[in-house]
N, C-alpha and C positions, 0 to 999 in steps of 0.2 A: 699642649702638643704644638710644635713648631710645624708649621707647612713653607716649604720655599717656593718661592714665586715660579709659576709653571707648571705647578704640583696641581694635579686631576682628582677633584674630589666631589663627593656628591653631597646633597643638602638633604637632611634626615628628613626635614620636614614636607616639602615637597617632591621628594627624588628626582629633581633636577641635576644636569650635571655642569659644575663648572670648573674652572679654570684662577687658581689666584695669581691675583694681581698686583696688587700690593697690601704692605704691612702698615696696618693704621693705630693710634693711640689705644687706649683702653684694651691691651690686647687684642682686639678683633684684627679680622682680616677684608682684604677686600680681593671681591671675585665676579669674574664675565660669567654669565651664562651662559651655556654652549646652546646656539640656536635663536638668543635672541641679543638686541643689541643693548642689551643693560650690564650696566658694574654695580655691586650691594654689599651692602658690610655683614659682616654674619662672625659669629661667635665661633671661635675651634672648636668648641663640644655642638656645632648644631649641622658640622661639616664630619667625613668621612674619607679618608683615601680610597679611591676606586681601590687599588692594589688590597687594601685594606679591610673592605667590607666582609661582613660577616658570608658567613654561607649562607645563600637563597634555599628558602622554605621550597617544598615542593610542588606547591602551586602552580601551576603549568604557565599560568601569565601575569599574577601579581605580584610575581618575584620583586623583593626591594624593594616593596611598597607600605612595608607593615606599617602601620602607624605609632607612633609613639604617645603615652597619657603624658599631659602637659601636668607640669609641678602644679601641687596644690594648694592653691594659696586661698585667701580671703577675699572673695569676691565682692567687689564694689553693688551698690544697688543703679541698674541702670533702665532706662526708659525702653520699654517695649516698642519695638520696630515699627509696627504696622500703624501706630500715632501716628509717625510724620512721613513713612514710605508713600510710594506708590506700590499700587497694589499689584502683586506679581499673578495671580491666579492661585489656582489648585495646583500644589506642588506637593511632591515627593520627598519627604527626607530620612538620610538613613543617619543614624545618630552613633558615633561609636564606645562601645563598652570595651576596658579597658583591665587586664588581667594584673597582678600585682607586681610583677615583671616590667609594666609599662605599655607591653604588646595587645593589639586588639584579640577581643575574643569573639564578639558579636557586635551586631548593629542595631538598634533600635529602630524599626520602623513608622515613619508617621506620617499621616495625611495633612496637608496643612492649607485650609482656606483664608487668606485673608481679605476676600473680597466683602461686598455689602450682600452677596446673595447665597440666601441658604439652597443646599443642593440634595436629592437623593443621588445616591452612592451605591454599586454594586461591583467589587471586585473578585480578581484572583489571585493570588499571588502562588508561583510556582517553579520550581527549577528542574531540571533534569529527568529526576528522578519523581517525582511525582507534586502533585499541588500542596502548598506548606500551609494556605487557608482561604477559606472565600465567606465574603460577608456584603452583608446590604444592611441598608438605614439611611440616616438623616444624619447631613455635616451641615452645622450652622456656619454662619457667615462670623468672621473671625474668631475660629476656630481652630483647635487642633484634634486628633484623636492618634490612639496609638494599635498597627492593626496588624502589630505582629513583629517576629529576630530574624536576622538572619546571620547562619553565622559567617565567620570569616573564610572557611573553609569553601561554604557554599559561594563564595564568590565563582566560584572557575564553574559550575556546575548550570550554567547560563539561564541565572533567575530573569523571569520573566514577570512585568504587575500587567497585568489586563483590566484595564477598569471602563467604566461608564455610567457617565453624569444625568442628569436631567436637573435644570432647572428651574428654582421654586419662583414666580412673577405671582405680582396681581392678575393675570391673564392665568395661573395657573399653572402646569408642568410646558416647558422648552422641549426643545426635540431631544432626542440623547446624541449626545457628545461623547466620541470612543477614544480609546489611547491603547495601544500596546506599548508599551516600556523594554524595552531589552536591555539589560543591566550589563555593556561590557568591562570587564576590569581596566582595560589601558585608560578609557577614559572615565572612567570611575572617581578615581583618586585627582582627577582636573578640578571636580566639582563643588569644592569645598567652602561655602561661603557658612556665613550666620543667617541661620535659618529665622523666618519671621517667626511671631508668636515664643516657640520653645526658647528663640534668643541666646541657640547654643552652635559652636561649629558642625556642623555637621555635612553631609556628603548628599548635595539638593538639584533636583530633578523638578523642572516644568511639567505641568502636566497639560494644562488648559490657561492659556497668559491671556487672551480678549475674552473674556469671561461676558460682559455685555454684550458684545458682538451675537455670543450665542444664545443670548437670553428671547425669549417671546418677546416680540415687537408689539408694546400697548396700544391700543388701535383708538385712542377715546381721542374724539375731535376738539380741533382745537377752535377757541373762542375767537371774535372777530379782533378783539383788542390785539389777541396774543399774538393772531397771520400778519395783521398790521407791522407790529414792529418787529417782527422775523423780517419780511420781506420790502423792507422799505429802505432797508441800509442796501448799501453798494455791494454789487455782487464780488467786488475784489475789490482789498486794498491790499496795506504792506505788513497787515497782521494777519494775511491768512497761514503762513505756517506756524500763527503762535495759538495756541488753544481757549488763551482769557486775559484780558486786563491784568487781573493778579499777578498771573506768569511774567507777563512784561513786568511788572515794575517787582517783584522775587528777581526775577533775573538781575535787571538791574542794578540791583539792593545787593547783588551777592557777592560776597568776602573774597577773593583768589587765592586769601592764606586764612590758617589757623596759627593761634599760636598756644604750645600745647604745653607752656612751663606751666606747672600745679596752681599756680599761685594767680594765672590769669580765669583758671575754670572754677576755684571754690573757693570759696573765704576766710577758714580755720582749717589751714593743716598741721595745728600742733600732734592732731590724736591720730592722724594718717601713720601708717606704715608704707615700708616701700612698695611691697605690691598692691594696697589698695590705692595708689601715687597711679603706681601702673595700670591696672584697671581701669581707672577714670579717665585716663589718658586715653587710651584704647576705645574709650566707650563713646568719647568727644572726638576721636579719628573716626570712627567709623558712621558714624553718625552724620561728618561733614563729607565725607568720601562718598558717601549714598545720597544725600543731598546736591553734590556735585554732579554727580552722573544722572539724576533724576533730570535737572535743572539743562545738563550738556554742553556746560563747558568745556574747553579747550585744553585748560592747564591748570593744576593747581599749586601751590604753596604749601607744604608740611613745615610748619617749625618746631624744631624738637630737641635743639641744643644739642651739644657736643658730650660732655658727660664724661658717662662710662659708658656709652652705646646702646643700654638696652633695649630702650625707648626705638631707636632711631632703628636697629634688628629687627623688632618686633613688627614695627611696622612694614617693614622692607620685606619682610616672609608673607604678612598680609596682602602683600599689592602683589608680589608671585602669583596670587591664589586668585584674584580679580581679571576674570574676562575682557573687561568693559578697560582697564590700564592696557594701554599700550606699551610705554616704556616710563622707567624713571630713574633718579638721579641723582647721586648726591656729592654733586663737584663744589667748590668752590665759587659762592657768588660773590658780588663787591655789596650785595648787604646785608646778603644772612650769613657771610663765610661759608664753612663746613657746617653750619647751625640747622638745613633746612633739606630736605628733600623736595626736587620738583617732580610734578606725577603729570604725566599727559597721558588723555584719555583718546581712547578709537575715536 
């Protein structure tokens, strides 16, 4: 499909609305955002003519939101998150199930801890029309569990999780830590990162992020050695906004680019196909992108080659999806060409 420049069209995957701009190699297209100050290259089948759009389901507010099931491919084997993250808390994630059409059906719901502290758990979960389940027990400390659907329908019916924590110290049980959740659709579909542990996309909600903050405070006294060299340094130098030695010299140690040609990440790509090429790719973005935002740099470096674009789409639909991105970019350097995307973070 041909789009001419001017042409209003939306992005399936995110339902953002943009604006094309110009017409780029490998078929793709390049498009503004309406609302923020970024240009992205994107596929004609991954865009839509506003004029064009199908008819909106009757859902009262996530009209145009449906989600699409991504092609099935051969998924690469990749490193579970919470190895090298920082630890987000107790989160929410709603996981979606995909009917044979492509269109969501439901959501999987999951609790997800990946901190060091096991917690007791007592929820509700609920919308509208009456409570859909309530449950107590024991979530371990890098963990997951699964505590219930929800389906797509129920979105508009204003699901509600009510929960509350206590947690597990050597002092014993913490005080309880409460959360009401209110599930709105507009901003529902904002929320879309790789959930830790399941290590799948999915639609994730904070629950509890200082997780320590709220733990029992161990009260065992400290030895004479240990007060000594607590309180014998300088009450300020120029590392108190930094957390540890480590971090300084991580920081300093850190890359500002990746470079994502196959051939730089694994050793033998004879037995590779192209989507596990793409996978590993994706699995080595994400990876440094989280890394980067952990660490709080300023800017980073994507290199991804010229191609046929897929690569460089794919990643450009992911930073959409990214809070912590500000804007990015993929103009014309004097050293990576067209070859690199730049990401600046908030």
């Amino acid at each position: 499909m041909v789009f001419a420049i001017g042409t209003k069209v939306k992005l399936l995957h995110t339902g953002d609305i943009a604006v094309v701009t110009h017409w780029l190699d490998g078929g793709m297209i390049q498009v503004r955002v309406v609302g923020d100050d970024m240009e992205i290259p994107v596929f004609p089948e991954d865009v839509v003519r506003i004029e064009e759009e199908l008819p909106k389901v009757k859902a009262k507010v996530v009209q145009g939101k449906q989600e699409k099931a991504p092609e099935v491919r051969p998924q690469a084997k990749t490193e579970i998150q919470y190895a090298i993250l920082k630890s987000q808390g107790i989160q929410l994630a709603f996981e979606p199930m995909f009917r044979h059409d492509g269109t969501t059906e439901k959501y999987h719901v999951h609790i997800i801890n990946d901190t060091k502290y096991d917690v007791l758990y007592d929820y509700e979960f609920s919308i509208e029309s009456g409570i859909l389940k309530t449950d107590n027990g024991k979530l371990s400390s890098i963990s997951v569990i699964k505590v219930g659907d929800l389906s797509y329908d129920q979105l508009n019916d204003t699901p509600v999780f009510d929960i509350e924590c206590k947690i597990i110290t050597t002092e014993g049980l913490g005080e309880p830590i409460h959360k009401n959740l209110k599930i709105k659709p507009k901003s529902f579909f904002t929320k879309v990162k790789t959930a830790p542990l399941l290590n799948r996309q999915a639609h994730l909600f904070k629950l509890f992020e200082n997780l320590q903050n709220e733990a029992v405070k161990e009260s065992a006294a400290e030895d004479l050695e240990t007060y000594t060299k607590r309180y014998a340094q300088p009450t300020t130098t120029w590392l108190d906004n930094v957390k540890d030695t480590h971090e300084v010299v991580e920081l300093s140690t850190f890359q500002p680019e990746i470079d994502l040609h196959i051939e730089k990440l694994v050793n033998n790509i004879n037995k590779l196909n192209n989507a596990d090429i793409l996978n590993i790719q994706l699995s080595h973005f994400e990876k440094y992108i989280d890394k980067a935002i952990q660490m709080g740099v300023e800017r980073v470096f994507i290199i991804h080659g010229v191609g046929a674009g897929r690569l460089r789409s794919s990643i450009a639909t992911r930073l959409l999806q990214m809070q912590e991105v500000k804007t990015f970019k993929n103009e014309y350097h004097p050293r990576y060409g067209y070859g690199a995307t730049e990401v600046i973070f908030n």
